[in-house]
N, C-alpha and C positions, 0 to 999 in steps of 0.2 A: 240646190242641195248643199246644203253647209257639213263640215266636218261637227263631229261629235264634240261635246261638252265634258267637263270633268265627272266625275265619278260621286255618286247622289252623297254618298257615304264614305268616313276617313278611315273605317275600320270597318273588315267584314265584306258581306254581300251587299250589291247595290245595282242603279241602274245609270246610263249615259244618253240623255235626250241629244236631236238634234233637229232643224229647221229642217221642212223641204213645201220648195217651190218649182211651178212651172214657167219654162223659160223657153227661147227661140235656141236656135244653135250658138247664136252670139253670144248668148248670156242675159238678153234682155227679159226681164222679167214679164209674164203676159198671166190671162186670166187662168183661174184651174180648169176651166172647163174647155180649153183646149188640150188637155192628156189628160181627160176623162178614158180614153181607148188606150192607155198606159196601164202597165202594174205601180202599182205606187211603193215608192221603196218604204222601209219602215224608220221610224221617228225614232224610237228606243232600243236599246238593248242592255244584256246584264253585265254588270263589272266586276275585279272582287279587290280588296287591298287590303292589306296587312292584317292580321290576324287582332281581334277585340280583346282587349280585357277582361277579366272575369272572376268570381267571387272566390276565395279558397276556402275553405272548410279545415281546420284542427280535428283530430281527433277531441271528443268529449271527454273531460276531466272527470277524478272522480265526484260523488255524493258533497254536498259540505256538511253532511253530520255522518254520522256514525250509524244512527236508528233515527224512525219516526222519517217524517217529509222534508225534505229540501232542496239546495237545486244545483247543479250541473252547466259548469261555464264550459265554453271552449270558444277558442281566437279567430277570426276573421280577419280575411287582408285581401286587399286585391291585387293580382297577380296576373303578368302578360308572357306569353310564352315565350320561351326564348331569351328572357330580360330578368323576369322575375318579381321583388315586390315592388311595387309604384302606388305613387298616390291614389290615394283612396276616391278622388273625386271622379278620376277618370271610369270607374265602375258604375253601373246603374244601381241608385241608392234601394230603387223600389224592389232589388231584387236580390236586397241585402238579405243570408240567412239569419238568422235568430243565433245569437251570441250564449242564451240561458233557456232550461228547460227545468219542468221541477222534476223532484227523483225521490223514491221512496226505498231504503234499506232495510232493514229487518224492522219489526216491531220495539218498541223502545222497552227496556224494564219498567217495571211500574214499581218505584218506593212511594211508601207512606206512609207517617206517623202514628206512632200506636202511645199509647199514655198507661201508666198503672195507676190501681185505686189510692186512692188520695191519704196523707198520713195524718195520723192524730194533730190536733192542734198545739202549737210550741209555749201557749201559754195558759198557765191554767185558772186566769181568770183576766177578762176585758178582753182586747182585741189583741189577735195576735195571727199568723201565718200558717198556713200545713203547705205541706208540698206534696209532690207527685214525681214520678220519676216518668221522664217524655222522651221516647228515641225514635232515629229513624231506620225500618225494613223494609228489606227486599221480598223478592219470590220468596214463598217458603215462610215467612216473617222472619228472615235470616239476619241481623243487627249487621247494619252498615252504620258509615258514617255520616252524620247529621248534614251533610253536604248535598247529599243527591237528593234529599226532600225538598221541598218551597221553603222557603221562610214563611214566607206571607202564612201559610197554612198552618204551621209547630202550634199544635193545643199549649195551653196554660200550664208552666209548672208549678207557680205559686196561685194561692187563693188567701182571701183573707175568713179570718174566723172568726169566734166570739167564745170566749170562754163565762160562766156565771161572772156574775157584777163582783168587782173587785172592795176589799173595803180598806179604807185608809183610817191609820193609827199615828200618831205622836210616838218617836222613840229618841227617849233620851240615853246620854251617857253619862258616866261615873263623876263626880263634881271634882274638880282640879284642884290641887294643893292651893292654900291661900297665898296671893301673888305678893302679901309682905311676910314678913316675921315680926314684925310689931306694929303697929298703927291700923291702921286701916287699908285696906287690902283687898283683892277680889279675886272670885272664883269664875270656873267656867266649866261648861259644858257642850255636847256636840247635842242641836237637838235636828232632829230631822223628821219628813213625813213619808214614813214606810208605805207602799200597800202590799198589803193579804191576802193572801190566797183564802178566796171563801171559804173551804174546808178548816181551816186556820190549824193544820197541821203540818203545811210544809214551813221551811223557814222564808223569812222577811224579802222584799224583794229590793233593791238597792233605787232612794227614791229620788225621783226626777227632779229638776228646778220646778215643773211644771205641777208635782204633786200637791205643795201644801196647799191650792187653795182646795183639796180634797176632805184636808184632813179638818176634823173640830176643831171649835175656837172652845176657849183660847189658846195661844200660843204657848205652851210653856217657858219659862222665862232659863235663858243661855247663859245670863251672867246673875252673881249676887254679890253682896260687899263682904268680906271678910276681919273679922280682927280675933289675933291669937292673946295679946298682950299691948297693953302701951308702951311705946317707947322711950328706955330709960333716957335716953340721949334727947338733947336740943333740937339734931339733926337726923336726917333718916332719907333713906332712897323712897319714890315717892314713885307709884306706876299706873297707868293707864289701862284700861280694859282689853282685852287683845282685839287686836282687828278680824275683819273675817277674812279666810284661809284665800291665798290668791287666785284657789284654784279651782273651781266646782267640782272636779273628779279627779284624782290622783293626787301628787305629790305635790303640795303647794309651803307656802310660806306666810306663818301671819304675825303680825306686829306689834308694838303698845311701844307711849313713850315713856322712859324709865328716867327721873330727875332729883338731883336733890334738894330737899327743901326743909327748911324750919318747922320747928314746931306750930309759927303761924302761919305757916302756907308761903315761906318766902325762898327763893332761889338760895342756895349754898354750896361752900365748893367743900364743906367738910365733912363730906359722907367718905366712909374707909373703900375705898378701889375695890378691895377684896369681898365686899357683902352684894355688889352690885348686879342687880337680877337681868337676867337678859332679858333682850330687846327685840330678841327672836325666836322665834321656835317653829320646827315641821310639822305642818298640819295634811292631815287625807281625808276630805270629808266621806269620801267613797272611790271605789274603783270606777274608774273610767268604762264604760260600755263602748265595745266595738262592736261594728255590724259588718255582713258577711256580704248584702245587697241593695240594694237602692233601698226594695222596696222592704228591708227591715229597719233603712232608716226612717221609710215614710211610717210605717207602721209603728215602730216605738216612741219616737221623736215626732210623730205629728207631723210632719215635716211636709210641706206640699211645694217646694219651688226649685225649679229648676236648679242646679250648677256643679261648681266640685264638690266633694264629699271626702273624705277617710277613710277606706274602707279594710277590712283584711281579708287580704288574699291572699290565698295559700299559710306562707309562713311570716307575711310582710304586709309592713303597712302602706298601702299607696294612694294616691289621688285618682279617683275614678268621677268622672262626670255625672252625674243622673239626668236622665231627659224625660219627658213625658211624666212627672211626678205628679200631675193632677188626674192621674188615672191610674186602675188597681195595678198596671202590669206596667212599671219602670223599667226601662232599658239604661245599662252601662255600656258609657263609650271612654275610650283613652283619648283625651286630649295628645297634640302631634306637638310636644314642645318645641323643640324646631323649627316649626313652624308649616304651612301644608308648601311653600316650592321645593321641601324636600321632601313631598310625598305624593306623587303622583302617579299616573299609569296612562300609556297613551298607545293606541291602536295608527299608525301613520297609514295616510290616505295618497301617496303618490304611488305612481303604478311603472312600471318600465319597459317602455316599449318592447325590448328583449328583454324578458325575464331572466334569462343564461349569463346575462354576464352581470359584473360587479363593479361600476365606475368608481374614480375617483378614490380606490382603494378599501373601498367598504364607506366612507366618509358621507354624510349628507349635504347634498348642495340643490337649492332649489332650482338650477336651470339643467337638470338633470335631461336626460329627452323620455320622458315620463307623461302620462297623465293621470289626473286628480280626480280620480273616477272612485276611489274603494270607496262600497258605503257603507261598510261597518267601520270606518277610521275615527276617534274620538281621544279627546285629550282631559283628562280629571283633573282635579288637585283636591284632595281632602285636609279637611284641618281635624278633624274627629273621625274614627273608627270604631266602628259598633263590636265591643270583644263580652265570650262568653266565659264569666267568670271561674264556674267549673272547670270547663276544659279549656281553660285561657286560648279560645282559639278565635281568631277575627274573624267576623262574617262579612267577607271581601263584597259581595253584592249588595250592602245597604252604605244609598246615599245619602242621609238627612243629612248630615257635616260636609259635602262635597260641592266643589264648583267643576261644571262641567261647559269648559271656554270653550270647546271646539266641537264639533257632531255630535256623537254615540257618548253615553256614560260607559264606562270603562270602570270593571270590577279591579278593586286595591289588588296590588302584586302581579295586575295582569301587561302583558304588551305583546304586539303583534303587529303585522303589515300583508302587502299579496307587494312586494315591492319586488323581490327577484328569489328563483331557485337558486341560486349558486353562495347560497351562505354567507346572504348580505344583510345581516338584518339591521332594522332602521326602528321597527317599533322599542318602547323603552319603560320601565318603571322604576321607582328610586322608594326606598323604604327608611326612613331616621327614628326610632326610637331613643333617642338621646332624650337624658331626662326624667324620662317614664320609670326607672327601675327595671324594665324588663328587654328581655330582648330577644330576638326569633330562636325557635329552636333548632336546634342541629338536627333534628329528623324532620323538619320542612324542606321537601325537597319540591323543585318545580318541573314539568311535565310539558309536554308538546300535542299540540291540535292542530290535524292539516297538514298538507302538504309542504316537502322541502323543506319544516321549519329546523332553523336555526334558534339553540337556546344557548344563552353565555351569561351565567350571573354570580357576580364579584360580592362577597363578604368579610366587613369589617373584622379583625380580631374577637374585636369585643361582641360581637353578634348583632350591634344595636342599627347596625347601618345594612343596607344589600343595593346593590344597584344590579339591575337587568335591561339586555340586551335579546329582542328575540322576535321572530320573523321569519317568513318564508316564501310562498307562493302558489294559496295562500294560509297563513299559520298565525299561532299564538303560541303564549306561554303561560299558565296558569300554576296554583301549588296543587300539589300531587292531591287526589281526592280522598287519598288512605289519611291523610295526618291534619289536610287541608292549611290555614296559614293558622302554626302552632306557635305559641310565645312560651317562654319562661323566667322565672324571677333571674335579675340579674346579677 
């Protein structure tokens, strides 16, 4: 009979085998079947050593939304009495609890876009535009702001139309003084191709480069030769027909060479200084046309290709983008002159092992003792933002212009983390309007989602810059839903 062996088990309950054999008094070893007439003593029994490791359970966090379904973290650690937390391996993985559940809080509101009947057509012959007025409501059809609807879903607020068939006329102007006062000399006039309102009751419509191959041939003739008198003199100022106006719409400048020359046609220097006809004169073939939206440049102007534009907004003239201009419903966006590394938006995906405290003095360092587990962490950079003319307001969720280097796309203006409660935040976004003429408004304010969030965001004098700071555990930052991200002329 041998003494007892160690203990089956390092932790807990267990058991302690040992050998037994039949022997002489000596100790000599003999067969068993000599203390068959014996009790036979027992081979095992129970042990117990140090108390096992085991799973800890947090309290459950709350909801991650507000309304509608989501889900519900809370922390697990494994923990040994007496000592406290220890590495995680020493626990039985298979009897890990479950870290997420889902959860459901109240019902969500339900918005949704309502549209009114469509307006009369803006032109009153050929093609032209009506609008609609498109909002977004609540319960009740209560008018919220265009924020809490889909985009994706917003009905059409322009449509295109057709007015009766337009008809193009020849309109000349008044014939210009003769450009000598003796010899031979030339006139001029502005001739241009109108079109007409079919009713031919309103007045002329101001006409395009594009109109005269509308109008009948022939051409009426712009210039003619003029003579008042022959010239008493040898010599005489001798001029050119004007050139055409520098400018197709507005305020331009047109030309003629003015020389002096002999009665044969020859170069002289003895023409009098003081008879000498100019060499210049201000010409406006028409008023320039502004347009209000892409698609009234596509529409008036034909226009079908992508790029910058001119457009007038509000009370100014600015550079707005057109995209999608080979379809009825163009979208404007602002070019980010700047450029997009100062325009980004980033959700940071390191996590902290204790969320309560604040290392390294709020500062980011990657050997933080953290893990890279968030999976809503994501980092943008936009070179274009989709803005809505009328209410100069950006729609932060459209990425056609965006590069998105790291996870999750990340809505413009937005930042966020789950990096620590104690008012550490790490997520970030940077706004640069330099350039653009416009710049955020003072009633854009930003707002918190989530827990413990930290929000901190720094604004240029000028308006045109913002830089954000914001995070929690776990949180965001986004603009307030009442004004959403509102711009104004600068």
């Amino acid at each position: 009979m041998f003494l007892y062996n160690t203990c089956s088990v390092s932790c807990g309950r267990g058991t302690k085998q040992r050998e037994i054999t039949c022997v002489y008094q000596n100790q000599t070893k003999i067969e068993e079947d000599y203390c068959s007439d014996l009790p036979r003593p027992r081979t095992q029994k129970s042990c117990r050593e140090r108390g096992c490791p085991s799973w800890k359970a947090n309290k459950w966090r709350e909801c991650s939304v507000s309304c509608g379904f989501g889900v519900q973290n809370r922390d697990i650690y494994c923990r040994l009495k007496g000592t406290g937390r220890v590495q995680e391996e020493l626990c039985n993985t298979l009897t890990r609890p479950v870290t997420a559940r889902p959860c459901q809080t109240a019902e969500c509101t339900q918005y949704t876009w309502v549209a009114a009947e469509w307006e009369e057509c803006n032109a009153t012959c050929g093609e032209g535009v009506r609008n609609r007025k498109v909002g977004c409501v609540g319960p009740g059809m209560t008018p919220v702001q265009d924020d809490y609807c889909e985009p994706s879903a917003q009905p059409p607020s322009h449509q295109s139309c057709r007015g009766a068939p337009c008809q193009y006329e020849w309109m000349t102007g008044e014939w210009s003084q003769c450009s000598a006062s003796c010899g031979v000399g030339y006139q001029q006039r502005i001739v241009s191709c109108s079109m007409m309102p079919s009713s031919q009751a309103l007045h002329p419509y101001a006409a395009q480069s594009s109109a005269s191959t509308q109008c009948p041939e022939p051409h009426p003739p712009s210039t003619r030769q003029c003579l008042l008198r022959d010239c008493p003199h040898t010599t005489y100022w001798k001029v050119s027909p004007w050139s055409k106006c520098s400018q197709s719409c507005g305020a331009g400048v047109m030309e003629r060479l003015v020389e002096c020359v002999t009665s044969k046609d020859q170069p002289s220097k003895h023409c009098l200084p003081t008879d000498r006809p100019e060499s210049q004169a201000a010409c406006q073939q028409r008023e320039c046309q502004l347009f209000a939206s892409c698609r009234e440049v596509q529409m008036r102007q034909g226009v079908r290709m992508d790029g910058e534009y001119y457009l007038k907004v509000k009370s100014r003239i600015l550079q707005i983008y057109c995209a999608e201009m080979q379809t009825d419903f163009p979208k404007e966006y602002l070019t980010m002159r700047s450029g997009q590394t100062d325009n980004y938006s980033e959700v940071y995906g390191h996590r902290l092992l204790n969320p309560f405290e604040c290392p390294y003095n709020g500062s980011r360092r990657q050997d933080c003792d953290c893990r890279n587990d968030y999976t809503a962490a994501g980092y943008t950079l936009f070179h274009k933002v989709r803005l809505d003319l009328g209410s100069l307001r950006i729609m932060t969720t459209d990425f056609h212009f965006s590069q998105t280097v790291l996870g999750r796309p990340v809505p413009f203006a937005t930042a966020g983390d789950c990096y620590s409660a104690a008012k550490c935040p790490q997520g970030q976004f940077s706004i640069n309007l330099s350039g653009t003429g416009l710049k955020v408004a003072d009633a854009t304010k930003w707002t918190s989602q989530g827990n413990y969030v930290s929000v901190k965001v720094h604004r240029s004098e000028d308006g045109t810059r913002i830089y954000g700071r914001c995070g929690g555990f776990c949180g965001k930052c986004i603009p307030q839903a009442h004004n959403g991200l509102l711009l104004q002329l600068q």
